[in-house]
N, C-alpha and C positions, 0 to 999 in steps of 0.2 A: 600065449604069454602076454602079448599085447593087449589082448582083450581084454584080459586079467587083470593087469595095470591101470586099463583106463576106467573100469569098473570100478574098482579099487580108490580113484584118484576122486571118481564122482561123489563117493560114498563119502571122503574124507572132506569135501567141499560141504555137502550139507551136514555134514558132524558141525564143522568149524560156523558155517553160518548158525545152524540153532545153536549154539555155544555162545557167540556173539548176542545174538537175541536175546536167552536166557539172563546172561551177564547186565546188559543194559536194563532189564526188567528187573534186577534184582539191584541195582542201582537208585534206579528210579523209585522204588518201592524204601529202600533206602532212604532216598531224601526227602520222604514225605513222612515217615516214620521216626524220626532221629531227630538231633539238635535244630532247633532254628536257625530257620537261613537268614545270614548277612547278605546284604545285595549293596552295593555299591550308589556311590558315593559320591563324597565331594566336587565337585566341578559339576556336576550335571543337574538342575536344575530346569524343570521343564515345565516352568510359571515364570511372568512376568513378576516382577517387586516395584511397588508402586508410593509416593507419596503426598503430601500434600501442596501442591503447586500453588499458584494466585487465585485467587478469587476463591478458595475453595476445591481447586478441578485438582482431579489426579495427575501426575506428572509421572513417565517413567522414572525408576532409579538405579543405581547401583544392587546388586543379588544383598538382600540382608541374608538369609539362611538358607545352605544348602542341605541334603540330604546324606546322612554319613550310615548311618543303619537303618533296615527295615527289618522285623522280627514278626517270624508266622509261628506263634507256639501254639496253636489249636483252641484258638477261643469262639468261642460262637454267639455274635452278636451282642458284644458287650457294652455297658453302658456307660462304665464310669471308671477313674484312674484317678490313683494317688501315690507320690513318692516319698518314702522316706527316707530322707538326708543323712540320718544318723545309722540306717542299715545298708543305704547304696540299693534299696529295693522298693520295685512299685507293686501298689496293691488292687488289683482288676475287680470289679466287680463282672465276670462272667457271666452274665444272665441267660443265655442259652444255654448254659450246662448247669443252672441253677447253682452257681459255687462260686466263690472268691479264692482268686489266685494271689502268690505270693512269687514275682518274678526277680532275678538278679539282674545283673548291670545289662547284664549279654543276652536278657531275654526267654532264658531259658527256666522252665515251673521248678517251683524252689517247694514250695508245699499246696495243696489245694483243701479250702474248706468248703465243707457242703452238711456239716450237721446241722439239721432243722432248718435249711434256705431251700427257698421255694424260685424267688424273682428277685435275685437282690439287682439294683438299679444305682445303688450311690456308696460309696466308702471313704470312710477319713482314719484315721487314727491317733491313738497321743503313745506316748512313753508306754503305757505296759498295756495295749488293749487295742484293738482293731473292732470299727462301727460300722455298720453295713444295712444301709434302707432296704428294706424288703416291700416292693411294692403291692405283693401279694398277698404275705402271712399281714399287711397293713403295722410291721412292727421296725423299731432298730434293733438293732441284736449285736452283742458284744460278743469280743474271743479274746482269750488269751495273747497275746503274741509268741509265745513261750510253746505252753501246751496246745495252743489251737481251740481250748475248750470251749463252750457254750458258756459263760460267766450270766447274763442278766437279758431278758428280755422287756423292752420296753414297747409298753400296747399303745393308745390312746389315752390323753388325759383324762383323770376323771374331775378335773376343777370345772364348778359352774364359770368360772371365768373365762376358759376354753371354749365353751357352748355346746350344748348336747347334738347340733346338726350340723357341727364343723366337721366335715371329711379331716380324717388324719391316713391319709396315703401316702406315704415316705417315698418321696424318688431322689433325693438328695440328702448327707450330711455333711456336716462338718464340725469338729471340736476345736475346742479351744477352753484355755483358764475360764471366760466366762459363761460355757455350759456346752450345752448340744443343742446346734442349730441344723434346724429339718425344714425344706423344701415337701410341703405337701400338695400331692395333685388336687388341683381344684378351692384350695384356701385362697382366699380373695383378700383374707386378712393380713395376710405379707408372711415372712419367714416365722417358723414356729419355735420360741426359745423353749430349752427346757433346761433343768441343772444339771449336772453330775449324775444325781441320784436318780434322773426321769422326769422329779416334778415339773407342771409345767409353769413358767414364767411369764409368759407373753410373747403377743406378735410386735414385730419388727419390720421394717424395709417393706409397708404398704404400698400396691401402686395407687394412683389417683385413681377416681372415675372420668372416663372421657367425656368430655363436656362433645356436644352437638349441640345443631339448632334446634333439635325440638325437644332436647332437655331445656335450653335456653327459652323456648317460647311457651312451653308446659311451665316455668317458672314466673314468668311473665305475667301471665293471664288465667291460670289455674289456680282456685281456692286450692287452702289449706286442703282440706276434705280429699278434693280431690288428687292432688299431689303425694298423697297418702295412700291413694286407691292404687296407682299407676305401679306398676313392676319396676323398679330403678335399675336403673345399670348397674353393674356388679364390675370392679375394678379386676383387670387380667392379673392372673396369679403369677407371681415370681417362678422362675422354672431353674434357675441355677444360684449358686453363692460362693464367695471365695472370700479370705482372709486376708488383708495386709498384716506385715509385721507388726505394726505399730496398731494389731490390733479393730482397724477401721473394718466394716461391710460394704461386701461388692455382689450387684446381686445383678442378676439376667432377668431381662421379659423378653424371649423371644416370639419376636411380632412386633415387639414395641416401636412404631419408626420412627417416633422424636427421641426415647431415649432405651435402648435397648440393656447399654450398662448403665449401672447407678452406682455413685460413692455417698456411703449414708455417714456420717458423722456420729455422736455417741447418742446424740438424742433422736435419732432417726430421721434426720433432714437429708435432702440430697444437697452434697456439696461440688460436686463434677458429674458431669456425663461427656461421652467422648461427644468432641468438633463434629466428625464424621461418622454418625450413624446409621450400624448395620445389621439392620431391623431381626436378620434368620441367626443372629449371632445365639449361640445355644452352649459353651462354655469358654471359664476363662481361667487364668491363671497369672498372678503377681509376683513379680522380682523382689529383689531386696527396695530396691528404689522409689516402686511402686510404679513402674513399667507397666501395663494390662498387656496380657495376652489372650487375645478371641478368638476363637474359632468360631465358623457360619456353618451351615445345614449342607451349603455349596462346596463348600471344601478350601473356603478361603482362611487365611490368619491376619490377623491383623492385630500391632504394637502400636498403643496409645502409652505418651509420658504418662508424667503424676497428674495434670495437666486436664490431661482429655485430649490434645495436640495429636492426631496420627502421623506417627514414625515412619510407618511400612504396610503396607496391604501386599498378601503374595498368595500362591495358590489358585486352582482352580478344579471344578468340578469335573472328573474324566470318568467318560464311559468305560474305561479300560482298569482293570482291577488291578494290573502289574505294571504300571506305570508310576516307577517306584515317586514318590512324593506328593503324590496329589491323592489326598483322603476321599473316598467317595462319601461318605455319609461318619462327620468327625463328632465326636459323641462327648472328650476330656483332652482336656491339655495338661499337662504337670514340666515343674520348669525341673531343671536338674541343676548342678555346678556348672558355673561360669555359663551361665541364661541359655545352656543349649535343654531343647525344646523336645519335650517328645509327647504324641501326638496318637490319639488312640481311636482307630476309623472301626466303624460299627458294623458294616457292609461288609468288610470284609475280615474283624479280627485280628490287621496287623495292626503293629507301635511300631509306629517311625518316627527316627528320631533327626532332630534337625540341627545342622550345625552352626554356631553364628559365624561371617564373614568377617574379615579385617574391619569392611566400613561398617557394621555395624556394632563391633566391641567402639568402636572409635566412637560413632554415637553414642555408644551411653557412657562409656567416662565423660564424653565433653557435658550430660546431662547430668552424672552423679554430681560434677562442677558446679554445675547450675542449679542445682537442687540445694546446694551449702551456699547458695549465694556470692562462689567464688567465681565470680563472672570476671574479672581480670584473666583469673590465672587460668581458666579455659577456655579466653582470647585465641587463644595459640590453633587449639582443638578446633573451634567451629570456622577458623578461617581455612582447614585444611580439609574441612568436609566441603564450605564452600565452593572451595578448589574441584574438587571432584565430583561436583553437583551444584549449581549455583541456582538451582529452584527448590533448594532443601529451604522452606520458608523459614522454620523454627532457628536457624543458623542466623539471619539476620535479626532476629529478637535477641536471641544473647549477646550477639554483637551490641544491637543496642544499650541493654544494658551494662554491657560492658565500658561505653562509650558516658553511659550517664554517671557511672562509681567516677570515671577520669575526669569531669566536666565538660566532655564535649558534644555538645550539645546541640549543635548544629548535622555536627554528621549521624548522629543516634537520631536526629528527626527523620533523617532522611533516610535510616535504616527500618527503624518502626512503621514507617511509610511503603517500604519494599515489604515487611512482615508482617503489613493489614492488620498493626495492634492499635486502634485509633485509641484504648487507653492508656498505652505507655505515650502515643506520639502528641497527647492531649499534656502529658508532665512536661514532655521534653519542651514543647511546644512555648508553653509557661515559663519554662528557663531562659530560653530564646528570645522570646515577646520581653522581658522584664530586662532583661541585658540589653534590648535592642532600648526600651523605654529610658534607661538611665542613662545612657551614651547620646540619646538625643534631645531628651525630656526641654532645655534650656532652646532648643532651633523650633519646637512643635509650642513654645510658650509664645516663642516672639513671632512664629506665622499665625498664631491666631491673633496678636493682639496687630499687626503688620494689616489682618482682613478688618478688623475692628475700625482701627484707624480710618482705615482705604472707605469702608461704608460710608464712615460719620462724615470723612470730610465730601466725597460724592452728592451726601446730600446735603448738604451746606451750599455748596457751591449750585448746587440745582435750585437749590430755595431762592440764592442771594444774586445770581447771575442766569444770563443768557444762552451758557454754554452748552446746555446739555436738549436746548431747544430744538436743534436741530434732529439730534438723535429719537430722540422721545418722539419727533414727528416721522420719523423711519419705521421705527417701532410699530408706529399706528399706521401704518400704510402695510407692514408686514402682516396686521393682525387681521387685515381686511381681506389675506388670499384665501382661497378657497381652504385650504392644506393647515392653514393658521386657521382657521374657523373651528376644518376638523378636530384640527387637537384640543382646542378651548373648550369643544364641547363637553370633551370628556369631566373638565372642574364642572362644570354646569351641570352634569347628570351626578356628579359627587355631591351637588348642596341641595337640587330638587331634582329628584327622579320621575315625579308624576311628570313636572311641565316638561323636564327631557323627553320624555315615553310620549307626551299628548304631539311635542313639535317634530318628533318621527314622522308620527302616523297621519299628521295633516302638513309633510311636506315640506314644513318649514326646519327641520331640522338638516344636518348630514346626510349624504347619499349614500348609497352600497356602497360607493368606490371607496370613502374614505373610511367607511365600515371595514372594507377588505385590507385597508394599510395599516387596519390594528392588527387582524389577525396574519398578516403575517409576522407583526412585531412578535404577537402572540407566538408563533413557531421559533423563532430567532430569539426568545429566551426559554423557549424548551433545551435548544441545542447550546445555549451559553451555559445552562443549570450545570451540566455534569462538569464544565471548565473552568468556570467560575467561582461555583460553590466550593466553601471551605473543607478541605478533604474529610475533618471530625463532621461533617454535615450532610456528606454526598456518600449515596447508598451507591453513585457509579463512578467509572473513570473512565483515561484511556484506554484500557485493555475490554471493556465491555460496555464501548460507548458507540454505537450505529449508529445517525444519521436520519439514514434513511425510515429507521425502526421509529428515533423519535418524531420524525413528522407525520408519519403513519398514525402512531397509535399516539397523537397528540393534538390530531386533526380528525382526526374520522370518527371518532366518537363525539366530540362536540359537533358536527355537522350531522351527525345520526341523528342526534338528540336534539336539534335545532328541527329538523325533516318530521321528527314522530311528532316533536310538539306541538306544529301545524296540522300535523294529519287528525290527532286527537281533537283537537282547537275548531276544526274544522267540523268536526261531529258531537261535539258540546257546546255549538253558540259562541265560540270565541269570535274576536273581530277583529283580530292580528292579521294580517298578512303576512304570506312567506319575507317578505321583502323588509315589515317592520321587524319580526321578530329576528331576522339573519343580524339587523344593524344596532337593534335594543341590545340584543346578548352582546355583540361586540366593546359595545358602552359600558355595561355591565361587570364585565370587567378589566376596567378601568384602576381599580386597585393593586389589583397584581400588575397591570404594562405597566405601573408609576413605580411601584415599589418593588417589585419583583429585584429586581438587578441592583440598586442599591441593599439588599437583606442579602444578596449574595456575596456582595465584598463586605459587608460587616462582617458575614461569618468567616471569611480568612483571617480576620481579628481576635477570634473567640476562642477559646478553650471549654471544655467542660464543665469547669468552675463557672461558666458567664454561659452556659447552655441556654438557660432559663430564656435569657435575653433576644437567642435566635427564634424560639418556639411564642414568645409572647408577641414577636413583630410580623411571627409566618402564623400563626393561630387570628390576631386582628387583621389582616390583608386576606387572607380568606373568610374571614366569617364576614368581612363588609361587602368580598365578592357576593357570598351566597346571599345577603340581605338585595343586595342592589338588584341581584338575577330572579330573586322572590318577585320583590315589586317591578322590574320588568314586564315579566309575565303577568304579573297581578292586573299592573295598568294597561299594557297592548292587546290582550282580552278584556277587559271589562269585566273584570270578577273580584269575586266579595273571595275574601279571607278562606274560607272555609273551600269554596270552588275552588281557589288558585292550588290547595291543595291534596285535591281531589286530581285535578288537571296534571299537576307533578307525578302522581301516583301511576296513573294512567301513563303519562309519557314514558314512567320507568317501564312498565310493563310492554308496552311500543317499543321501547328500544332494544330491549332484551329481544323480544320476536325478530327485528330488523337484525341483530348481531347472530340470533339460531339460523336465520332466513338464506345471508351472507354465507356462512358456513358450508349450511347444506348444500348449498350452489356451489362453494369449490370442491367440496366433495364427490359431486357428482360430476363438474368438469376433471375434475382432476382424476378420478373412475373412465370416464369417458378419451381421453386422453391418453390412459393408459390403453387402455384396449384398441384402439383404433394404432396407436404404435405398435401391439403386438399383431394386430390384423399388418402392417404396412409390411412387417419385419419378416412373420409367415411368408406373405404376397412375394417377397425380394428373395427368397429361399428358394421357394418354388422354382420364381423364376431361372 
């Protein structure tokens, strides 16, 4: 009986186990086969969110958009997404299963078209009709929204205006009131309009030709004839497009790394491209406000205002397919209600959809604000983003002008200054200057006529008396030290350069020593320029101003090029010495040590309106450098016009060699350095 029992009890064990087994198999088969799965959610973001900090660099930030749904409804390798607002449904271009999907809110296939689609790659729609690029059948092809039916096929244009050897390969459209606009593979000539009815209209949204140097020197120096013969470069063809409400073109080059989006205007001009350009950017999608939403190749997003300003950078590229929010290969964006984001990854088929965060509804009301120009009344707003991010840059520009509607003028300079808008801080600036001129204008009339005065009567009394006998014989004993020589000479090489250059080189002029108390003045207004200079004028500041960097690369190339000039000078009959040419150059520029530092505090005086005035006193102080450093060289060799610039050429060519030479020596210490650390680091292992 016993036996019997325990037989019995085995038997029931492996019932209940294959039972289990079964069941979980027929579960899992279950959920692969059924509704699309929801995956969670909110809170878990697993990308950093990034924005735009000082100078340009990215700054972390606060989460703009978390992940609320992820939707697997069996697409395979789809290209393209669009939503429509008035049905709550988006429309997939499926292209691995050669058919356009019609999905609801929750993801789930609502209807599937595949009559006469081969490769569709792109879909748009309007009110009664859905448009879908086929990059295959080479056609757009309309349906119904209703019946689904096959309504009209559109081939290639037949207008000689088109051009009989213009590729029309559809990988993109989009409709609107003024026609059907087709992204074609390989059109160099921009986006292809056509009407309503098919006809075609014309290209739009061209990109440039990229200029290089040997398009630049093939223009130069090549005939006609021949510049006719030459292959030209062919501008990169547009690869995506989107609509603002208001009707404008937005169009992708991806590749492009100066400007990847473009905002064209009516007449096809670009009027924006985003601050922050992200060159694999491959589609986008526009808010009501005109927000840009990009997606990259990487799997990144990224939210540019109206502006071109980046908002948010988030996202990144994962080797891992279920790693809910990060797109591997993201193909269409489409916005939905209230700017949440869904997101259509090509790799792998899903729509994920992305939620916006508190601080990021918060940004864009404070930006719908600033878009109406209601910079007071969304005062409130960007001091509360401040609050919770105080490198959110774009916060201090509407402060400013927030600051500039009130009249205060002072603290908006010093806002626009935090928000690296040197054209709003060039107005405020104006405000400030002109306030400060009226308040003192009557104290700045009578210290000049106070120095007027002071001159006329000095020299009166110097003319009429004995007084100033004394001094003036001080003077003349100052002017006799070695130090006072030095610096006189420099007026001297300002009125004749030859006699300066001829009393170098026989001796009679200044020594190396006093050669070398220029160049260091020389360095000492490298490192005043970024301090000094008026901030509308200075490409640096505190936060990216080194030292050590500018005495480096503010010194070692004028000493290169000093070293090649000899070496060359040396092997064409020059008759310079290392010793004249070191202390000629030094004299030479004498233009910039006189004026350099006085053009630097003019420009704290200047606005933009008075630009002119900076560029006309630093354009004459260098171009008299480069005359004085010509006939230098001219006269400490002994060369005719035409050698001295033979000799320059030559030196450029030395000095380049001297800067590849340098390199490849750290290169190789820096190679060698490493290896002998990894040899030291083995050795101590071992041991």
């Amino acid at each position: 009986m016993g036996e019997t029992v325990s037989k019995f009890t085995s038997k029931n064990r492996k019932m209940a186990w294959l039972t289990i087994a079964l069941f979980t198999l027929a579960l899992a088969g279950g959920a692969l086969k059924g509704s699309p799965t929801t995956t969670v959610t909110a809170g878990s973001a697993p990308y950093g969110t990034y924005t735009t900090g000082p100078n340009g660099s990215l700054v972390a930030t606060q989460t703009a958009y978390e992940v609320s749904d992820f939707y697997r409804p069996g697409l395979n390798a789809p290209e393209d997404l669009a939503y429509d607002a008035s049905t709550h449904q988006f429309i997939v271009a499926d292209t691995g299963n050669a058919r356009v999907c019609v999905l609801d809110s929750s993801g789930t296939i609502l209807e599937s078209i595949d009559n006469g689609l081969s490769a569709p790659y792109g879909v748009s729609y309007d009110q009664s009709s859905y448009y879908v690029a086929d990059r295959a059948l080479g056609q757009i092809l309309t349906f119904d929204k209703v019946s689904l039916a096959l309504t009209k096929t559109i081939g290639k244009p037949s207008s000689p205006l088109f051009g009989k050897s213009s590729p029309f390969v559809p990988l993109k459209v989009n409709v609107n009131s003024k026609g059907i606009f087709v992204v074609s593979e390989g059109t160099t000539k921009g986006i292809i309009q056509l009407d309503l009815d098919g006809n075609f209209v014309g290209y739009v949204g061209a990109n440039a030709t990229p200029k290089s140097f040997q398009s630049w020197f093939q223009n130069l120096f090549f005939s006609p004839d021949q510049r006719a013969s030459l292959l030209k470069a062919a501008p990169p063809s547009p690869s995506n497009l989107a609509f603002s409400e208001s009707g404008l073109l937005y169009t992708v080059t991806t590749g492009d790394g100066s400007a990847a989006v473009k905002k064209l205007n009516t007449l096809g001009n670009i009027i924006m491209s985003p601050s922050y350009s992200l060159p694999k950017t491959v589609a986008i999608a526009l808010d009501a406000e005109d927000n840009v939403f990009a997606a990259t190749s990487e799997g990144q997003i990224a939210i540019y205002d109206g502006s071109g300003n980046l908002l948010f950078l988030f996202g990144e590229r994962s080797d891992y397919a279920e790693r809910i929010g990060n797109m591997q290969s993201p193909k269409a964006l489409a916005l939905l209600e209230g700017d949440v984001v869904a997101g259509l990854d090509g790799a792998t088929g899903a729509l994920v959809i992305y939620q916006p965060t508190d601080f990021v509804k918060l940004v864009f009301q404070a930006i719908s604000y600033f878009n109406e120009g209601l910079y007071v009344e969304g005062e409130a707003l960007w001091r509360e983003i401040l609050s919770l991010n105080s490198s959110f840059i774009l916060s201090y520009r509407a402060l400013a002008a927030a600051d500039m509607k009130k009249g205060n003028y002072a603290e908006a300079l010093r806002e626009y200054e935090l928000a690296q808008d040197r054209n709003g801080y060039s107005d405020a600036y104006w405000e400030v200057r002109n306030a400060w001129i009226q308040s003192n204008i009557g104290y700045v009339v009578f210290g000049l006529l106070l120095i007027v005065l002071l001159i006329w009567v000095g020299g009166l009394v110097y003319r009429r008396t004995a007084w100033l006998d004394k001094p003036s014989l001080a003077l003349a004993k100052v002017k006799q030290w070695k130090v006072s020589k030095s610096l006189l000479f420099q007026g001297e090489f300002l009125r004749s350069p030859s006699d300066a250059v001829y009393k170098i080189k026989t001796g009679k002029g200044p020594s190396w020593l006093g050669a070398t108390g220029l160049y260091v003045w020389y360095i000492v207004l490298q490192i005043l320029n970024p301090l000094l200079t008026g901030y509308l004028f200075n490409s640096g500041n505190l936060y990216n101003t080194d030292a050590f960097q500018i005495v480096l690369f503010s010194t070692l190339p004028l000493f290169l090029w000093i070293l090649a000039n000899y070496f060359v000078a040396a092997v064409t009959d020059g008759e310079g010495k290392l010793k004249d040419i070191y202390v000629g150059t030094a004299y030479a520029l004498t233009p910039y040590l006189l004026f350099a530092l006085p053009i630097m505090i003019i420009s704290r005086w200047l606005t933009f309106n008075e630009s002119f005035v900076y560029w006309l006193l630093e354009g004459l102080m260098f171009g008299y450098c480069v005359i004085l450093l010509f006939r230098n060289f001219s006269e400490v060799h002994d060369y005719s016009f035409w050698k001295t610039v033979k000799n320059l050429l030559l030196t450029l060519v030395a000095f380049v060699a001297f800067i590849l030479a340098c390199y490849a020596i750290y290169m190789i210490a820096a190679q060698l350095f490493t290896y002998l650390g990894e040899v030291i680091r083995e050795v101590g292992q071992n041991v």
